[in-house]
VEXGU-996295 format. One record per residue (C-alpha): residue number from 1; chain; x, y, z. Coordinates in nm, 2 decimals, padded with zeros to 4 digits. Layout:
% VEXGU-996295
{NUM 'A' {X Y Z}}
...
***
This chain:
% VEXGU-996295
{1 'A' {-02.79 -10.14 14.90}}
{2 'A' {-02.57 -09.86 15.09}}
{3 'A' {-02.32 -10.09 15.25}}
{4 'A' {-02.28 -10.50 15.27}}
{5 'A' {-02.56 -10.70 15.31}}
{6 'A' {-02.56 -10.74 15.66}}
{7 'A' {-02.68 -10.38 15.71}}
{8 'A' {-02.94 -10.37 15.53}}
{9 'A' {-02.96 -10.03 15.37}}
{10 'A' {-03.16 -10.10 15.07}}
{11 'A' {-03.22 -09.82 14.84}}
{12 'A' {-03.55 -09.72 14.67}}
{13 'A' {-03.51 -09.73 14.27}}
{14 'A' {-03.54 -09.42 14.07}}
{15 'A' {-03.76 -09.62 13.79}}
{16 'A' {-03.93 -09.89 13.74}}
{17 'A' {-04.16 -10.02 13.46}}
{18 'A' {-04.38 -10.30 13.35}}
{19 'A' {-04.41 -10.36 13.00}}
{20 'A' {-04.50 -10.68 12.76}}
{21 'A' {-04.87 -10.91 12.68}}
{22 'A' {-05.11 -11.13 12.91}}
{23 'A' {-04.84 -11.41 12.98}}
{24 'A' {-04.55 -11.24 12.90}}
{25 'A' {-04.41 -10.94 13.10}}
{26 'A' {-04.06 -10.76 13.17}}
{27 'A' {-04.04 -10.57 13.47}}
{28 'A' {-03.73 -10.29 13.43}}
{29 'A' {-03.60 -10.15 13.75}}
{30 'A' {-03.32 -09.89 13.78}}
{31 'A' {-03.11 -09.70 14.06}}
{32 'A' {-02.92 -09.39 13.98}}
{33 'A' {-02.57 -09.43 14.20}}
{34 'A' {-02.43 -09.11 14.07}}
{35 'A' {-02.45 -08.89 14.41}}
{36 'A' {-02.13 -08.90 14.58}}
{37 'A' {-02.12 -09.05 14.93}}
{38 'A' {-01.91 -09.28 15.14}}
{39 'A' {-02.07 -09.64 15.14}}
{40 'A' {-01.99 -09.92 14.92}}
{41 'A' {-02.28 -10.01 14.68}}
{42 'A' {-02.42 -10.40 14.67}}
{43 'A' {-02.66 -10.56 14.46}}
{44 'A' {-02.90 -10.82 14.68}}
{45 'A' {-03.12 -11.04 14.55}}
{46 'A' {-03.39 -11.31 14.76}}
{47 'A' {-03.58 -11.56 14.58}}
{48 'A' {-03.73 -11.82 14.85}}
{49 'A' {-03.44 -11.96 15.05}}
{50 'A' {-03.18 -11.85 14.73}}
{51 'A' {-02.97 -11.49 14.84}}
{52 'A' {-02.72 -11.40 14.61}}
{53 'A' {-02.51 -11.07 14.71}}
{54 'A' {-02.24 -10.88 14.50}}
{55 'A' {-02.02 -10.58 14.60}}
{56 'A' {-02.07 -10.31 14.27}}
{57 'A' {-01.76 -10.18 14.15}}
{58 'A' {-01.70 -09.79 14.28}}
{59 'A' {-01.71 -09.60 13.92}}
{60 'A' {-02.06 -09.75 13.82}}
{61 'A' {-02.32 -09.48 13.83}}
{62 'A' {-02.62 -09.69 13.69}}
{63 'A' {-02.77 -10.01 13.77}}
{64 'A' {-03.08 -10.17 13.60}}
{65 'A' {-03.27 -10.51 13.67}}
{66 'A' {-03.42 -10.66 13.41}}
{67 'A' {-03.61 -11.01 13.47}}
{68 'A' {-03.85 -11.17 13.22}}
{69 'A' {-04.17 -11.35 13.40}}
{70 'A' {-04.40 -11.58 13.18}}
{71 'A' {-04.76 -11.61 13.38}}
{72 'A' {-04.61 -11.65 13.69}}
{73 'A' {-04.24 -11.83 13.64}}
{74 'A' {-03.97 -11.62 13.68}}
{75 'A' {-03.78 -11.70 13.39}}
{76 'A' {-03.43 -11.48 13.35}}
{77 'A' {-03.30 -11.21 13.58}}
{78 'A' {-03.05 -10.98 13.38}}
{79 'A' {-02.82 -10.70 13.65}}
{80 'A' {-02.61 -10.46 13.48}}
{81 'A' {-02.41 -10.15 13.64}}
{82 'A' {-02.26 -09.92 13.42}}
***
């Protein structure tokens, strides 16, 4: 996001893939932060009632989400910024 939470300026990803068998699948999403600007960056994250929200520290210029899903239970959720 561009900006805390409360704003709500969510930014679109630069990638994202799907990769793995039937049951098993890992979705890889990533967002490019290298373009200078103004706003603090946040990372947001909604599952059911559950929002969890985290200022990103100013020198990162990568983030990628990684979250593993067996049929259809979300079973690890992995943020990095670098």
């Amino acid at each position: 996001m561009w900006g805390p939470p409360d704003e709500s300026g969510y930014l679109k990803p630069d990638e994202a893939n799907t990769a793995g068998s039937s049951g098993q699948k890992v979705n890889t999403t990533r967002w490019r932060l290298d373009v200078p600007h103004s706003f603090e960056t946040w990372v947001y994250c909604q599952y059911g009632p559950l929002q969890l929200s985290r200022r990103i520290p100013r020198g990162a210029v990568e983030c990628t989400a990684s979250s593993k899903v067996d049929r259809t239970r979300l079973e690890e959720i992995v943020f990095v910024c670098k």
